[in-house]
N, C-alpha and C positions, 0 to 999 in steps of 0.2 A: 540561564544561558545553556544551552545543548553541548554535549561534550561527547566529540568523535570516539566511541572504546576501542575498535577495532577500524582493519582498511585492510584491503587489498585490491589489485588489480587481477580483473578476469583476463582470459588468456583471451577472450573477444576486442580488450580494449578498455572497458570500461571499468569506473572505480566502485567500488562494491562495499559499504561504513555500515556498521552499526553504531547509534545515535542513541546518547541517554537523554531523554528531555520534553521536550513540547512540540508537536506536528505543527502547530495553529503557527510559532513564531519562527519556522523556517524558510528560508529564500534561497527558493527554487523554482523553478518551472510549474511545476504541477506536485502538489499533494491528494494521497487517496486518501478516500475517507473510507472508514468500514460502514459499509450503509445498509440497510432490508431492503427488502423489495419495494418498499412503496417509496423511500426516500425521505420519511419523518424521522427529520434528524434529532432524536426525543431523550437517546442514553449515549453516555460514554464518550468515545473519540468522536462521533458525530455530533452531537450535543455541544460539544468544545469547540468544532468547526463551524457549526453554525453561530454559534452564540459571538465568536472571535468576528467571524467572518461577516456578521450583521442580517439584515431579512433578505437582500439579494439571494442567497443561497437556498432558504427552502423557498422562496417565489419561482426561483430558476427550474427547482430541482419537482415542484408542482407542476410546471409547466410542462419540464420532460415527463412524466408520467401520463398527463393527458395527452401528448403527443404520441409518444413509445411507448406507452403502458410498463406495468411491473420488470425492473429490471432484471438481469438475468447474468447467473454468476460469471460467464463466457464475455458477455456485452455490456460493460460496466457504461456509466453514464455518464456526462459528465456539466458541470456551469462554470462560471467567472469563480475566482477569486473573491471576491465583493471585498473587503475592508484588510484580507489575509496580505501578506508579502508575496504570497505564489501568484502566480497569474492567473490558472485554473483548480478546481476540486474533483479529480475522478474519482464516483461514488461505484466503488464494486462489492456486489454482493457477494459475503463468505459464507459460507456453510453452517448450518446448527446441527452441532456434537448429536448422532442419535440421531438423524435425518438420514443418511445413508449416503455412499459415494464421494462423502468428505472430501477427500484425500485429493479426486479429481475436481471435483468444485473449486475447493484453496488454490489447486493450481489453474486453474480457470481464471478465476478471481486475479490473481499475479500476472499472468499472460496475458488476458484482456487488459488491464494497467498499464501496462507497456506499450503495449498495443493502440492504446487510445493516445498514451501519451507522445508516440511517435507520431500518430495522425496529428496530433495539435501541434508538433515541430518542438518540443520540449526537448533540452538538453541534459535536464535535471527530475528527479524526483525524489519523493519523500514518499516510505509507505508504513504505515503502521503493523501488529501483528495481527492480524487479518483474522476474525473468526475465536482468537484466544481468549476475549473478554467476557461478554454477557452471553455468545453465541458458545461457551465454553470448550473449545478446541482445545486438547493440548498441548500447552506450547515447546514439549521438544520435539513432537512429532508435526508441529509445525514450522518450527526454526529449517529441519530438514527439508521442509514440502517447498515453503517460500524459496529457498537458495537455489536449492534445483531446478525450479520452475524458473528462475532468475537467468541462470545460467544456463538453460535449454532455449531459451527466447531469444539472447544473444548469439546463442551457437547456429540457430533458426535463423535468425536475419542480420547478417553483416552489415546491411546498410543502414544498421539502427543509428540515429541521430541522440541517442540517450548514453551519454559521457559520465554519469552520475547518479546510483542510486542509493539513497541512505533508508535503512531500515530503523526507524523514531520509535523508539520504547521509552515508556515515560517511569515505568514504578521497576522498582531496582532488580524483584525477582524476576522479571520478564528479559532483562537485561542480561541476568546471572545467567539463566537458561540458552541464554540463544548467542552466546559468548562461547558458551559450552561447547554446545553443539556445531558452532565454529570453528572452534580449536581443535574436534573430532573429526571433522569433516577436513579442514585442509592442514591437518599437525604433520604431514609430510612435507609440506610442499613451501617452498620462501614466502 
């Protein structure tokens, strides 16, 4: 079972949780998946989504490749649901640590999310820590990137249809870290 650690409301409106637990069993609108470029859901969070999610998802997410070719961190992708509780899977490509411009990609990656998920009419999301796993990001300097970018998107478009976003960290130091970084970031403010 997923367990809310944190919450607040942005001053945009919308509610902003960080989530200890499982992306695959949340119900929501839309969950991202951290995905590469080609959409071979092969390691980690994506591997979980597909696997959860059944063969719908990399048939889907095959298809958008021969369609749109290699995704791109700005223009994330997206398919069904297939067997998940969300309705959709937006697949955004994060950054690999040591590749260069990190920091604007992550926020890419975040804002494209949003973005895609307002165009689907989503009122919810789910996003994992984008880029901190296998693609080695560090995740305090990512806790910061993602929030911000969260909170610039909102400040960006008032007429965002997205009421709800939970950031789903499953292993407890990704948690610890981005809790942290939370509590630095708004320790002034109610």
């Amino acid at each position: 079972m997923n367990t809310v650690r944190v919450e607040r409301a942005l001053p945009t409106g919308q509610t902003l949780q960080i989530v200890q637990g499982d992306i695959t069993i949340e119900v929501v609108d839309a969950i991202v998946n951290a995905a590469n470029e080609h959409l071979q859901h092969g390691g980690g969070v994506a591997w979980a989504i597909s696997k959860k999610g059944g063969p719908a998802i990399q048939k889907e997410s095959d298809a958008w490749i021969r369609h749109h070719g290699p995704v791109i961190h700005s223009s994330p992708a997206w398919t069904s649901g297939g067997f998940l509780p969300a309705k959709y899977v937006i697949h955004a490509v994060g950054p690999v640590w040591g590749d260069g411009g990190e920091d604007n990609k992550l926020s890419d990656a975040v804002t494209g999310s949003l973005r895609i998920a307002d165009e689907l009419k989503c009122s919810s999301i789910a996003m994992p820590a984008i880029s901190t796993g296998i693609f080695g990001f560090p995740k305090e300097r990512a806790a910061g990137l993602i929030f911000s970018a969260i909170e610039k998107y909102f400040e960006g478009n008032p007429s965002s249809g997205i009421k709800t976003v939970r950031l789903v960290l499953f292993d407890q130091s990704s948690v610890d870290v981005f809790v942290q970084v939370w509590r630095s970031k708004w320790a002034d403010t109610p």
